[in-house]
C-alpha positions as CSV (number, residue, x, y, z in Angstrom):
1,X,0.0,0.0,0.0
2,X,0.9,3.7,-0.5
3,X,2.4,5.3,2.2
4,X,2.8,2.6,4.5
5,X,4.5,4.0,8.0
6,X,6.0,2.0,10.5
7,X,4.0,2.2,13.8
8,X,5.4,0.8,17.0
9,X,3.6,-2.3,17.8
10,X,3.2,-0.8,21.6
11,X,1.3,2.0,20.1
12,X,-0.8,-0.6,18.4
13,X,-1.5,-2.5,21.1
14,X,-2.2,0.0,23.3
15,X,-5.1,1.7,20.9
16,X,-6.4,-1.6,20.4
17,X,-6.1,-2.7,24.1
18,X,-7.4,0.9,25.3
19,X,-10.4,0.2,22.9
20,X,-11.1,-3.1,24.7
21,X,-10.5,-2.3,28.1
22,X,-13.3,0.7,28.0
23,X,-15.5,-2.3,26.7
24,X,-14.8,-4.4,29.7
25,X,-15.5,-1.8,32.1
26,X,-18.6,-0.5,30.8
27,X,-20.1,-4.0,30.3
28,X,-18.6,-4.9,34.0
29,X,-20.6,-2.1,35.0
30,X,-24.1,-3.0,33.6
31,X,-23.3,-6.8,34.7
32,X,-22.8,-5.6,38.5
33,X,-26.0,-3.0,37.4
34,X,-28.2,-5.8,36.4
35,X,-27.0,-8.3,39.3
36,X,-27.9,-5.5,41.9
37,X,-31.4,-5.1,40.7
38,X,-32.6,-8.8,39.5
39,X,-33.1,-8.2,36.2
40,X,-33.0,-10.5,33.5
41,X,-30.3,-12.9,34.0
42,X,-29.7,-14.0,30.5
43,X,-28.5,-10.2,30.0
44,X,-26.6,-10.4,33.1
45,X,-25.2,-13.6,32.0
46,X,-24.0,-11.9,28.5
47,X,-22.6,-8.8,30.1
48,X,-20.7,-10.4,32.7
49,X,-19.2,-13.2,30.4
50,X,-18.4,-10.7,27.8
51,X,-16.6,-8.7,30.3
52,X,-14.7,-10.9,31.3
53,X,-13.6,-12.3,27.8
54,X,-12.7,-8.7,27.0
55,X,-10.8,-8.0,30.4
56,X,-8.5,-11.6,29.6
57,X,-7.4,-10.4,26.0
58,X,-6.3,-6.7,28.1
59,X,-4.5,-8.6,30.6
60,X,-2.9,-11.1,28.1
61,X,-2.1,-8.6,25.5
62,X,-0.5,-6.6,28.6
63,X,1.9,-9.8,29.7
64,X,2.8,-10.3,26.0
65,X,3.9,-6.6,25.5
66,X,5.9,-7.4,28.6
67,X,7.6,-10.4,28.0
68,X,8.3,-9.9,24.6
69,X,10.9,-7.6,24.2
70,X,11.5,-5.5,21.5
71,X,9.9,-8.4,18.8
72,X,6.1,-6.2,18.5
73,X,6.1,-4.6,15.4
74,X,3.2,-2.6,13.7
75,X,2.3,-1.2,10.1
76,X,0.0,1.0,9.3
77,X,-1.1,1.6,5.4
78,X,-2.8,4.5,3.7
79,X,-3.9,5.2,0.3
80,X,-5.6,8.5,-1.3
81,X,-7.7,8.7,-4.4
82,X,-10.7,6.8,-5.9
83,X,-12.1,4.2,-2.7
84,X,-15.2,1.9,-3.0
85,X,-17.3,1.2,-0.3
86,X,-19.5,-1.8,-0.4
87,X,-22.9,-1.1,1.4
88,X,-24.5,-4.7,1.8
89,X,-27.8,-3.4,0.3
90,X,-29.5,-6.5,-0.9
91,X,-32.4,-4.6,-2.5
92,X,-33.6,-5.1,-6.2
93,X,-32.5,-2.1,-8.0
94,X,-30.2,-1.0,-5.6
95,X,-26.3,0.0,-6.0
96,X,-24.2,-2.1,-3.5
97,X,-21.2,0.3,-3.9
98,X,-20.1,3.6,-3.4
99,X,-17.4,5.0,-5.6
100,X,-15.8,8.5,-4.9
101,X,-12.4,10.3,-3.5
102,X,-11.4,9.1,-0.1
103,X,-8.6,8.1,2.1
104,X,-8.1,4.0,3.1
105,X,-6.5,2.8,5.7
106,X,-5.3,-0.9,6.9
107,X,-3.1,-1.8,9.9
108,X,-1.8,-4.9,11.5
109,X,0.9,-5.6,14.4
110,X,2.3,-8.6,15.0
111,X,4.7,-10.0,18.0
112,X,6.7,-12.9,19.1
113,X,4.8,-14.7,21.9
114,X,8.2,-15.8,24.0
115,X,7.0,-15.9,27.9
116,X,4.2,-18.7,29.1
117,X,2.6,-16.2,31.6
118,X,0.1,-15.2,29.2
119,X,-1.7,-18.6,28.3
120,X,-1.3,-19.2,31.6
121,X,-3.1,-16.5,33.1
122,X,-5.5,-17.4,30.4
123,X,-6.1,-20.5,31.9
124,X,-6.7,-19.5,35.4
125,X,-8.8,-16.7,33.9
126,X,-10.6,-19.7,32.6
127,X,-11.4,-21.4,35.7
128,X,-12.0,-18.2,37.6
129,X,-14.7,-17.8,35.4
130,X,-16.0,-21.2,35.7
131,X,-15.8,-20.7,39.6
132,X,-18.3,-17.5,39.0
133,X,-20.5,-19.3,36.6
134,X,-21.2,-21.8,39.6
135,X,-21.8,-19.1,42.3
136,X,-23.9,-17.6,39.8
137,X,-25.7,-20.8,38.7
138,X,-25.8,-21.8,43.2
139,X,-27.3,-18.6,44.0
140,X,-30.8,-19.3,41.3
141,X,-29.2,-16.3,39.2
142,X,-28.4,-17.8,35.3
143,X,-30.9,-19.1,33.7
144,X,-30.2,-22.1,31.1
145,X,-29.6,-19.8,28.5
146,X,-27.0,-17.6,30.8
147,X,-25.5,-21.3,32.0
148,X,-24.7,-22.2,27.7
149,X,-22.9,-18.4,27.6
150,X,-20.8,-19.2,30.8
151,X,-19.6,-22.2,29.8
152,X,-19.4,-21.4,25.9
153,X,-16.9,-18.5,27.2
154,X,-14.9,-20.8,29.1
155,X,-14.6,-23.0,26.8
156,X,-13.4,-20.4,24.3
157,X,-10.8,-18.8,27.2
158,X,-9.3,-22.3,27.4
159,X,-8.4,-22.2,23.7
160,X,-7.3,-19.1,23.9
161,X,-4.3,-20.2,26.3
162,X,-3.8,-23.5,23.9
163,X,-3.2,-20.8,21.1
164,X,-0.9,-18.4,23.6
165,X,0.9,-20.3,24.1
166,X,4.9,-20.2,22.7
167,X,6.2,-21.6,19.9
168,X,9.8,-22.5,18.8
């Protein structure tokens, strides 16, 4: 791409990792919101495992930054001139694209997973998790749909770690 710009991985991470820790703590908050007042515990079942998903990839994104050294590196691409934009309008008769002047833009980072601490923190994230699902489920608050989310999440944690962890 045009004007591609060397970005420091850190910088990356830390958008991206800013982005999902105000996610965390906003849906931590309407999870401890709806707990409080007994409302519906499928929604309190979504927020809290969601939550907690997104407060694991801070936490593990934060050990990898510091174990891995200076391996983290980040690009970020930009292009100026004609850009289309595909809408997804599925209507008869309908244009699905929008063709004009514009600015794209396309970023990745990428880093060297070297230190175990993040897959395992992963994996007691995933137990911890499973320890609050059955508070939750002993104290008549998840329904059966709020149960399938807790362990569904936990499940998905646990891989997480498998995929953390180091390779040679």
């Amino acid at each position: 791409m045009e004007g591609e710009a060397q970005l420091s991985g850190r910088i990356t991470f830390l958008i991206v990792g800013s982005m999902f820790l105000a996610v965390c703590v906003a849906m931590g908050a309407l999870a401890v919101y709806l707990y409080q007042t007994y409302a519906n515990a499928t929604a309190m079942a979504a927020c809290t495992v969601f939550s907690w998903a997104f407060g694991s990839m801070v936490v593990s994104m934060a050990l990898v930054l510091l174990t891995s050294g200076n391996t983290t590196k980040g690009k970020v691409g930009t292009r100026r001139g004609q850009v289309t934009i595909s809408l997804g309008n599925k209507l008869p008769g309908s244009d699905r694209h929008i063709t004009g002047d514009g600015i794209e833009a396309k970023g990745e980072a990428r880093t060297r997973i070297t230190s175990v601490l993040p897959s395992l923190f992963l994996i007691v994230s995933s137990f911890g998790l499973a320890l609050l699902g059955l508070f939750l489920f002993g104290h008549h608050r998840l329904d059966l749909v709020g149960s399938g989310m807790f362990i569904a999440v936990v499940f998905y944690i646990a891989n997480w770690s498998r995929l953390a962890w180091p390779r040679t």
